[in-house]
Kinemage of the C-alpha trace (Angstrom):
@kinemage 1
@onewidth
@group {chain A} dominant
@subgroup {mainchain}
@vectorlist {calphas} color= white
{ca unk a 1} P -60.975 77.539 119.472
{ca unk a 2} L -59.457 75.262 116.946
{ca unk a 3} L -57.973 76.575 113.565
{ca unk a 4} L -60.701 74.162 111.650
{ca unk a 5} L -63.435 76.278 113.386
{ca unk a 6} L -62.526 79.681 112.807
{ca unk a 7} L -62.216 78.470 108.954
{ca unk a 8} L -65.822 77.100 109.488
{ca unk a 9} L -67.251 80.446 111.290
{ca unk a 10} L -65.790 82.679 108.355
{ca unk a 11} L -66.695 80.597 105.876
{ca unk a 12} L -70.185 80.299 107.728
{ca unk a 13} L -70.626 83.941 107.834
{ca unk a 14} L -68.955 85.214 104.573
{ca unk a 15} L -71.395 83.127 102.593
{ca unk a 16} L -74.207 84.207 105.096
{ca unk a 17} L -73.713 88.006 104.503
{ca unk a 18} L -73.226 87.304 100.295
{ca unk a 19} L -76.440 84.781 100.353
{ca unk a 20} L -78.735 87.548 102.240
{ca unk a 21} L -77.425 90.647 100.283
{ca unk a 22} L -78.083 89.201 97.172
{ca unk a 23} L -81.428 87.967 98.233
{ca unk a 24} L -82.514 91.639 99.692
{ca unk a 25} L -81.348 93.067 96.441
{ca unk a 26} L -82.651 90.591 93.879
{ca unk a 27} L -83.289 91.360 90.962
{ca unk a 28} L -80.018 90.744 88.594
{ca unk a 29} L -77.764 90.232 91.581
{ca unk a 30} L -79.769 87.233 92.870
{ca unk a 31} L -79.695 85.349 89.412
{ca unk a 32} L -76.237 85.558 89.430
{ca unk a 33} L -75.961 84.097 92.876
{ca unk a 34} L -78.286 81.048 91.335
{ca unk a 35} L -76.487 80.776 88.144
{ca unk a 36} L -72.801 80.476 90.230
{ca unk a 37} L -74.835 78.106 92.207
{ca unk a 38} L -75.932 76.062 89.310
{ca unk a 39} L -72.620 75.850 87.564
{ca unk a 40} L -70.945 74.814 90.916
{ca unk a 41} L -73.272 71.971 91.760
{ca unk a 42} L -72.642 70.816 87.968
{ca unk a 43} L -69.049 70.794 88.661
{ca unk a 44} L -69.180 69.022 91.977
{ca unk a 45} L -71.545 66.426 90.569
{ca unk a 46} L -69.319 65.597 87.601
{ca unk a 47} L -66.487 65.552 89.357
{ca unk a 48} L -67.689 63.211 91.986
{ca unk a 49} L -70.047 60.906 89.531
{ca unk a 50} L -66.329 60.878 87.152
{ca unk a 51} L -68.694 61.746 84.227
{ca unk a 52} L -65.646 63.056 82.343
{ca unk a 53} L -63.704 59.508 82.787
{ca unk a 54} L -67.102 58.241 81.748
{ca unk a 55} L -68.490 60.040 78.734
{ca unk a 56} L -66.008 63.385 77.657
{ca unk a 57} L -68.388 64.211 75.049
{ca unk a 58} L -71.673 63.361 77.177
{ca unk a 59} L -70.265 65.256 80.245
{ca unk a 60} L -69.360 68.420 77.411
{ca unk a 61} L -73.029 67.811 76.395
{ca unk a 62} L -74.120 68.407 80.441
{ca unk a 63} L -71.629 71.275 80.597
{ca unk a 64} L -73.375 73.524 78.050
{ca unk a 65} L -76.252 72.456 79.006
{ca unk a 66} L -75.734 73.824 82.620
{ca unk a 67} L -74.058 77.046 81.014
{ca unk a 68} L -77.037 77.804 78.656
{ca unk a 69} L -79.496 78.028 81.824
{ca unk a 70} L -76.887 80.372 84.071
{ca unk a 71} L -76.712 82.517 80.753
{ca unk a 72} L -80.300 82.322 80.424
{ca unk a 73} L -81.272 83.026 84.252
{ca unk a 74} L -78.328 86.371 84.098
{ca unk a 75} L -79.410 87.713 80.721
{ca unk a 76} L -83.065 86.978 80.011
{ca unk a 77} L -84.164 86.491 83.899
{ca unk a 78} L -84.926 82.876 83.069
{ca unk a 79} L -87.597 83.218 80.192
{ca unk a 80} L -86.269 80.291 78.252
{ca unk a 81} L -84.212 78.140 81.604
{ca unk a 82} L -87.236 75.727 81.753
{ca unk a 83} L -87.099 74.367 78.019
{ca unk a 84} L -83.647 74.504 77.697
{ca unk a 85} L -83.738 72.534 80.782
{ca unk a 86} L -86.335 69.986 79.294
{ca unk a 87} L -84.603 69.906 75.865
{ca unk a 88} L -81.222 69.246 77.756
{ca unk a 89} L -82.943 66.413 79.967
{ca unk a 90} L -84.429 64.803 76.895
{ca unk a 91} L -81.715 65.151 74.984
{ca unk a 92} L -79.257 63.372 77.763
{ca unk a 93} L -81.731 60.645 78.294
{ca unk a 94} L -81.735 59.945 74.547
{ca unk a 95} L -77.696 59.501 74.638
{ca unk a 96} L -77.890 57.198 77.931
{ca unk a 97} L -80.697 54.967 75.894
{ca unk a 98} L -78.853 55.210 72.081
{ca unk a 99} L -75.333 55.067 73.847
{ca unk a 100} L -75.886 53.071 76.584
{ca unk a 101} L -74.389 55.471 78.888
{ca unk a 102} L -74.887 56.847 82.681
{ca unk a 103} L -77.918 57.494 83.957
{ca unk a 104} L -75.722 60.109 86.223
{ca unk a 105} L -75.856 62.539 83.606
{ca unk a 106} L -79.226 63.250 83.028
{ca unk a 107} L -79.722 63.077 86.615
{ca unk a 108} L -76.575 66.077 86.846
{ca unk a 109} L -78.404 68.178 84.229
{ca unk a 110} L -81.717 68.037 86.282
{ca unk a 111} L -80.410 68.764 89.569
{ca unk a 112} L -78.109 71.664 88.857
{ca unk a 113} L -80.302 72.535 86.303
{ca unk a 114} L -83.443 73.463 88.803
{ca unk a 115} L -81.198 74.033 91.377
{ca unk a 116} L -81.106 77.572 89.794
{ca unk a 117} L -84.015 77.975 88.092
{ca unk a 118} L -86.250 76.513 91.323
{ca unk a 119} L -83.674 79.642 93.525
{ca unk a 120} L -84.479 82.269 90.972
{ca unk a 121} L -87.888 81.572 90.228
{ca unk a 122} L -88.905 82.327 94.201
{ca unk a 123} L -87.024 85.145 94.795
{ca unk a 124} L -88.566 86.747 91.533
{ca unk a 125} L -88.710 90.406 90.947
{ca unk a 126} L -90.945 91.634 94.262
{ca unk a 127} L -90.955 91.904 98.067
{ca unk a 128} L -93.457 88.829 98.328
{ca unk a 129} L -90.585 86.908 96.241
{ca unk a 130} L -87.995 88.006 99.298
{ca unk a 131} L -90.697 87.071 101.839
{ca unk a 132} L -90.951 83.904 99.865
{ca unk a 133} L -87.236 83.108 99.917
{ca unk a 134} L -86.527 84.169 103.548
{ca unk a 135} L -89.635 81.887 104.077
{ca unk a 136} L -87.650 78.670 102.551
{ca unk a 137} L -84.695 80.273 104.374
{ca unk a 138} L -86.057 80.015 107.628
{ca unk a 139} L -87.020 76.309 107.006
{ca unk a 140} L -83.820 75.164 106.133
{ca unk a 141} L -81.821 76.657 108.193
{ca unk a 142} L -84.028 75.795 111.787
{ca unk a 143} L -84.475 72.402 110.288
{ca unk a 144} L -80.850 71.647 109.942
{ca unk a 145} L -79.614 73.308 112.834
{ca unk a 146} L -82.357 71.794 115.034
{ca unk a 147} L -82.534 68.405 113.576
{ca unk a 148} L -78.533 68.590 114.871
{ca unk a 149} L -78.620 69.507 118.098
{ca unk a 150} L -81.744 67.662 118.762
{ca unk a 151} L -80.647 64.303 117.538
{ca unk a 152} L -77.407 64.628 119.711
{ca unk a 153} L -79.414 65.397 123.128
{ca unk a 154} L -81.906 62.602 122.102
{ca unk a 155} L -80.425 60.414 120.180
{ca unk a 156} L -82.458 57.583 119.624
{ca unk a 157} L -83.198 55.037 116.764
{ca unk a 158} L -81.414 55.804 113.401
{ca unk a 159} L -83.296 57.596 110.657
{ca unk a 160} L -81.254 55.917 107.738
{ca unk a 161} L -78.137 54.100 108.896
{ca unk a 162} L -77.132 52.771 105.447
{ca unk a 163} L -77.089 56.436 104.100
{ca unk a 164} L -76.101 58.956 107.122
{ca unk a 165} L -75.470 57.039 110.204
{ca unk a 166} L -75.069 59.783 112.713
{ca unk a 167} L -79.068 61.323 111.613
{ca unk a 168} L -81.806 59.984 113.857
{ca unk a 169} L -85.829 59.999 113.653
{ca unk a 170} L -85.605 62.169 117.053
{ca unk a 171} L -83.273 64.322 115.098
{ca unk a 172} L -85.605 64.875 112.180
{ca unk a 173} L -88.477 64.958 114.309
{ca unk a 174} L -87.112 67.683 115.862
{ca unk a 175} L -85.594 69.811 113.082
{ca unk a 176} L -89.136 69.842 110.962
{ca unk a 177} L -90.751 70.925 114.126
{ca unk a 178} L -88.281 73.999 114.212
{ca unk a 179} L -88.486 74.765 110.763
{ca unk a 180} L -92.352 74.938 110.803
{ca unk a 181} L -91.944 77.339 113.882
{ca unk a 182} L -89.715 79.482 112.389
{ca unk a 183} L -91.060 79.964 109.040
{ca unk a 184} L -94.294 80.596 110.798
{ca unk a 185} L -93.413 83.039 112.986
{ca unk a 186} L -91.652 84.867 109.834
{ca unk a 187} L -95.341 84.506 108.165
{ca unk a 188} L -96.896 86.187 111.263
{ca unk a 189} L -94.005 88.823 111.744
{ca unk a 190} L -94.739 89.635 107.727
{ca unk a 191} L -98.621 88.962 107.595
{ca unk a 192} L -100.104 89.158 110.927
{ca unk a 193} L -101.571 85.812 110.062
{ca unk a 194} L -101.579 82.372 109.577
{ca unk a 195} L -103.336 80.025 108.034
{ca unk a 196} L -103.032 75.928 107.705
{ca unk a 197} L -102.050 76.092 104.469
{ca unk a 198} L -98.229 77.834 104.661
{ca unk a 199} L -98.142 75.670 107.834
{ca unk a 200} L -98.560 72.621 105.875
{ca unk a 201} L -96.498 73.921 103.027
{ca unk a 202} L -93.729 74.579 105.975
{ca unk a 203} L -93.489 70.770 107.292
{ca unk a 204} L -93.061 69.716 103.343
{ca unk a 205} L -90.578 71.797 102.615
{ca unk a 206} L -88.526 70.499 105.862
{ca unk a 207} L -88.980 67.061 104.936
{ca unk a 208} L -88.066 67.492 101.396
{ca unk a 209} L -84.755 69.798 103.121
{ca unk a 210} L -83.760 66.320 105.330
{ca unk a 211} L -84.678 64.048 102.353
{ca unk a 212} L -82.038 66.624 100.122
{ca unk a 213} L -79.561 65.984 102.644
{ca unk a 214} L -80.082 61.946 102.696
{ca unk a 215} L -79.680 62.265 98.720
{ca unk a 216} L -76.122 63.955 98.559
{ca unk a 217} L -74.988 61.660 101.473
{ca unk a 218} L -76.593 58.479 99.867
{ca unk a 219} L -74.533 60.160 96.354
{ca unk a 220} L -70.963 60.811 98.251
{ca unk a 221} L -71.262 56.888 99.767
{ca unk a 222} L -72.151 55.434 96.513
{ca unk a 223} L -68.493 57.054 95.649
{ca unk a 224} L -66.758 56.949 98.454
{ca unk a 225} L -66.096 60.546 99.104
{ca unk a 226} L -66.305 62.656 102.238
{ca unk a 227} L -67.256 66.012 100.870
{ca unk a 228} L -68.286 66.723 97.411
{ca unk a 229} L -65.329 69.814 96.930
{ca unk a 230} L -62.888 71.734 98.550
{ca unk a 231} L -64.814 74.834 97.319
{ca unk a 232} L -65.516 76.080 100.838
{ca unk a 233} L -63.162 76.370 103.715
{ca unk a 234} L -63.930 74.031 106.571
{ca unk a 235} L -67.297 73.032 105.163
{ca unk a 236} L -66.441 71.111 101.882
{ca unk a 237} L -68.363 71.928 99.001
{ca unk a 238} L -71.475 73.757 97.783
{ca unk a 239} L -73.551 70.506 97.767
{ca unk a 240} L -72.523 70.181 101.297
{ca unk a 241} L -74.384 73.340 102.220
{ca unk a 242} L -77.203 73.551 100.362
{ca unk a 243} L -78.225 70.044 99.677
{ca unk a 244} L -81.322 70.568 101.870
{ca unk a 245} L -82.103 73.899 100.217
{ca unk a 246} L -81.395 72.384 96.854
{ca unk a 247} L -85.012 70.078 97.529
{ca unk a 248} L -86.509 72.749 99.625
{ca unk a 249} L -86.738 75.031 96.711
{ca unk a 250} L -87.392 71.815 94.407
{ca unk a 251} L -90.450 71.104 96.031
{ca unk a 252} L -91.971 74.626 96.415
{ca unk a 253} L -90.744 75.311 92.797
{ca unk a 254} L -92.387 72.136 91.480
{ca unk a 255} L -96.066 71.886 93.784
{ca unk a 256} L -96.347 75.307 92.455
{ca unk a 257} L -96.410 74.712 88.883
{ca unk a 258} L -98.447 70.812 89.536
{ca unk a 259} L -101.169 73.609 91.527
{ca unk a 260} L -100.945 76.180 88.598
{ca unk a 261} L -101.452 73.386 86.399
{ca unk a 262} L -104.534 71.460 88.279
{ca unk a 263} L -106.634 74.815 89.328
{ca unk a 264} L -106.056 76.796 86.056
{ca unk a 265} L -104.188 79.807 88.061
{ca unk a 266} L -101.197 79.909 85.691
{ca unk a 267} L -100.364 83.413 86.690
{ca unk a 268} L -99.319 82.366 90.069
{ca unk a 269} L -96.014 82.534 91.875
{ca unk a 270} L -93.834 80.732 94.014
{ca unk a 271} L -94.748 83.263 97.139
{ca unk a 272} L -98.545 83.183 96.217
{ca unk a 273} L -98.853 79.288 96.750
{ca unk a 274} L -96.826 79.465 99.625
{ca unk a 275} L -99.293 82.303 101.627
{ca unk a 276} L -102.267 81.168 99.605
{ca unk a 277} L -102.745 84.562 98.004
């Protein structure tokens, strides 16, 4: 076993064991988790997008931005993340319009911005919030590990060649298939039951987890870099590892509030849409 592989299997499991702790514990220990998240991303998006070299002042602008909602997710459990998060986004689209500047920021703010709120908001306060997150969990991870090995044995046409060469259709194919088997047999192993619904909910969560990880490799080519930090032994940076996550949580975070907003059940959360209760 190389030297580059027992980095990768440490680094692999340390963040393993401090991602599931946190998210059995939850409560203040999990926002801070998503808040470090959030702040990292931030820095690993600026850094590649050269939004200092830019805009100093803009990028400051998308650094307190970014600060404000970790604050607000440790200290207030979130209350006020999702307007400071709208203020900040119309705030930076207001500078790239008046100052002609990047479009990069706002699109920074946004995505590190609900990277943590979107995390925080499903694990919430109660066991159906862990179920919920070990749900998205269990997506991801089968998805990406699947939609590897699959796509090797297979191979097979190319999914998007211009973006990520080495990902195929057979690949994907594959990987969504696992990830809707996995996070259903979590449902049943929870539940004892099953319905269409979190089965449906499953297979759009592991296309928006494979449509993530198109979106940071389609970012690092438009740059030309390999990995987006050195943050991680053997694995690069945190973008690297939870770009699928990153629009898993997206898209349960966001179809929940579009369904709270269309049927009138405002009181709902993330782990009620996804088990339809």
């Amino acid at each position: 076993m190389s030297a580059e592989l027992k980095r990768r299997i440490a680094s692999a499991l340390v963040l393993a064991v401090v991602v599931l702790t946190a998210t059995w514990y939850g409560g203040l220990t999990f926002r801070i988790v998503a808040a470090v998240m959030a702040v990292l991303i931030y820095y690993e998006w600026s850094t590649i997008t050269r939004a200092a070299e830019r805009d100093f002042r803009a990028n400051a602008f998308g650094w307190l931005s970014i600060v404000l909602i970790a604050i607000d997710l440790v200290a207030d459990e979130g209350e006020l993340s999702v307007p400071i998060l709208g203020g900040a986004m119309i705030t930076a689209i207001l500078l790239v319009l008046l100052r002609k500047g990047s479009w990069w920021l706002p699109g920074g703010i946004f995505y590190a911005g609900l990277s943590g709120i979107s995390l925080a908001a499903i694990r919430a306060e109660d066991q159906a919030g862990f179920v919920a997150t070990l749900f998205i969990f269990a997506v991801v991870w089968a998805t990406d590990i699947l939609a590897y090995f699959v796509g090797r044995a297979l191979q097979g046409p190319k999914l998007a060649p211009r973006i990520s060469p080495g990902k195929t259709w057979s690949g994907a194919i594959g990987g969504t298939v696992s990830g809707v088997i996995a996070s259903s047999a979590l449902t049943l192993g929870v539940f004892s039951r099953l319905s269409i619904w979190t089965v449906a909910i499953a297979f759009l969560l592991s296309v928006a987890s494979q449509i993530g990880d198109l979106f940071e490799s389609f970012i690092k080519r438009r740059f030309g870099v390999k990995d987006s930090s050195h943050l991680i032994p053997g694995h690069g940076g945190v973008m690297d590892r939870v770009d699928g996550l990153v629009f898993a949580c997206f898209a349960a975070f966001l179809l929940t509030l579009v369904y709270a907003a269309t049927t009138g059940h405002l009181d709902i959360s993330v782990a009620g849409f996804l088990f339809g209760f």
